[in-house]
C-alpha angles and dihedrals in degrees: 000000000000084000103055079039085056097044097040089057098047099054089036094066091032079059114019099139093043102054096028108046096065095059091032091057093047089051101042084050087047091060100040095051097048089050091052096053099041092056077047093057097038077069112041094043104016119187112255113216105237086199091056094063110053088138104055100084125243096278085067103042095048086051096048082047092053092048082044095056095046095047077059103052084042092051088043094049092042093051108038080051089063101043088044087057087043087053088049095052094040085057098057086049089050088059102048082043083066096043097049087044087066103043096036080051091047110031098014093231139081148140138222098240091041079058092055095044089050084044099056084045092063103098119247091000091147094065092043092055095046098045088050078051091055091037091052094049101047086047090059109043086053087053097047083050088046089050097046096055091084092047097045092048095045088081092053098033087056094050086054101055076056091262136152103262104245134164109268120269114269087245094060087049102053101036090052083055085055087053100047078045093058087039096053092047094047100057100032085056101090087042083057091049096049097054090041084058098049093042092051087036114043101155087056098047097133087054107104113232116265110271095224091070101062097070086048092053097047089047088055093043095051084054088051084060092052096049101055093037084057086042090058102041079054095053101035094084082070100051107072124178119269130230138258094266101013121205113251093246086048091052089040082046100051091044103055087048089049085042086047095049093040087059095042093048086056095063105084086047089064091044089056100043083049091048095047095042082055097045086051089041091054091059096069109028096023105204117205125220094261096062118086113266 
């Protein structure tokens, strides 16, 4: 493992800008998309105060819960539709990351548009690609579920240890997301190997992945967790909470921290997709510790 850490790091500062900016830039659009619609939204179905309204009468009140029902299915079906096209287009980074890994750690050079040509040549990429995206998906909705179950619990299991029922503490919210986080990169980890493998190995598509890797690569992938968890204990003193009605520079303001913090979370997941292209690299063309990285 020091080894692949080695060499990960080395190749990683000789070409930053090469094997980060793809997924950077995805991310950082991501972001930026989902920030614009949701101030959209906040417009165009904004969220009516019940307890603002005691005096409207029932009829009223059943009629702003229903609109408020409906802004937040509209908000919940605009967003996961852009994070489902984010995680489309992260995939298909993914896929040219692994590409330019193996030749930059071969040859030394490599570009961004020679990746994508060697990346339409590999045969029945398409449907590799497609079937990793399902896969992906299907991973993730059954973590965030996962994930959910604490939250979702917390309301009753207070009322039966003869509480007040309360929504559960922030802490217990966000550490349960970094659960259903660890959950959802665990298991979707020999479904990764698999697709670095055919993409490195296309002649040998129908060979299964060594056995020996996947531990590696969870180990690796539960380090990438606590990275980003530490990252974002270390960023949240500068995220404070916004207003009712926030000023436009607070709001600017809020977003390029959240923008910042979103980029710099996403470091340690290119340094594990480099690290484990190199590890399944190393099982086929072996490199010492004399030849360049």
């Amino acid at each position: 493992m020091g080894s692949t850490a080695r060499r990960t790091f080395l190749i990683l500062r000789q070409h930053p800008l090469l094997l980060s900016a793809p997924w950077l830039v995805v991310s950082a659009a991501g972001f930026i998309v989902t920030r614009i619609v949701q101030q959209i939204l906040n417009r165009l179905y904004p969220l009516v105060s019940l307890h603002t309204m005691p005096a409207a009468g029932y009829a009223a009140q059943d009629a702003a819960a229903s609109n408020n029902m409906i802004a937040s299915f509209i908000r919940m079906v605009a967003i996961d539709s852009i994070l489902i096209l984010e995680s489309a287009f992260k995939v298909i980074v993914l896929a040219l990351m692994v590409l330019m890994i193996k030749q930059l750690a071969t040859h030394g050079v490599d570009t961004f548009s020679a990746a994508l040509e060697r990346l339409r040549n590999i045969p029945s990429v398409a449907g590799i690609l497609l079937k990793f995206f399902a896969i992906v998906l299907l991973l993730n909705f059954a973590a965030t579920l996962v994930a959910e179950l604490p939250v979702i619990l917390y309301v009753p299991l207070s009322m039966s240890m003869n509480m007040s029922p309360h929504f559960p503490p922030r802490w217990v919210v966000v550490l349960s997301a970094d659960l259903g986080t660890l959950l959802f990169v665990l298991c979707v980890m020999p479904f990764f190997l698999r697709l670095v493998f055919r993409l490195q190995r296309p002649s040998a598509s129908g060979q299964e992945t060594p056995i020996g890797l996947l531990p590696r690569a969870m180990i690796y992938g539960a380090l990438v967790i606590g990275l980003q968890v530490a990252l974002g204990l270390l960023m949240r003193p500068m995220q404070k909470p916004l207003g009712i009605t926030p000023t436009m520079g607070a709001l600017i303001g809020q977003s390029l921290i959240g923008l910042l913090t979103n980029l710099v979370a996403s470091l340690p997941t290119i340094a594990c997709v480099v690290a484990i292209a190199l590890m399944v690299m190393d099982t086929e063309e072996p490199v010492t510790d004399g030849e360049p990285a």
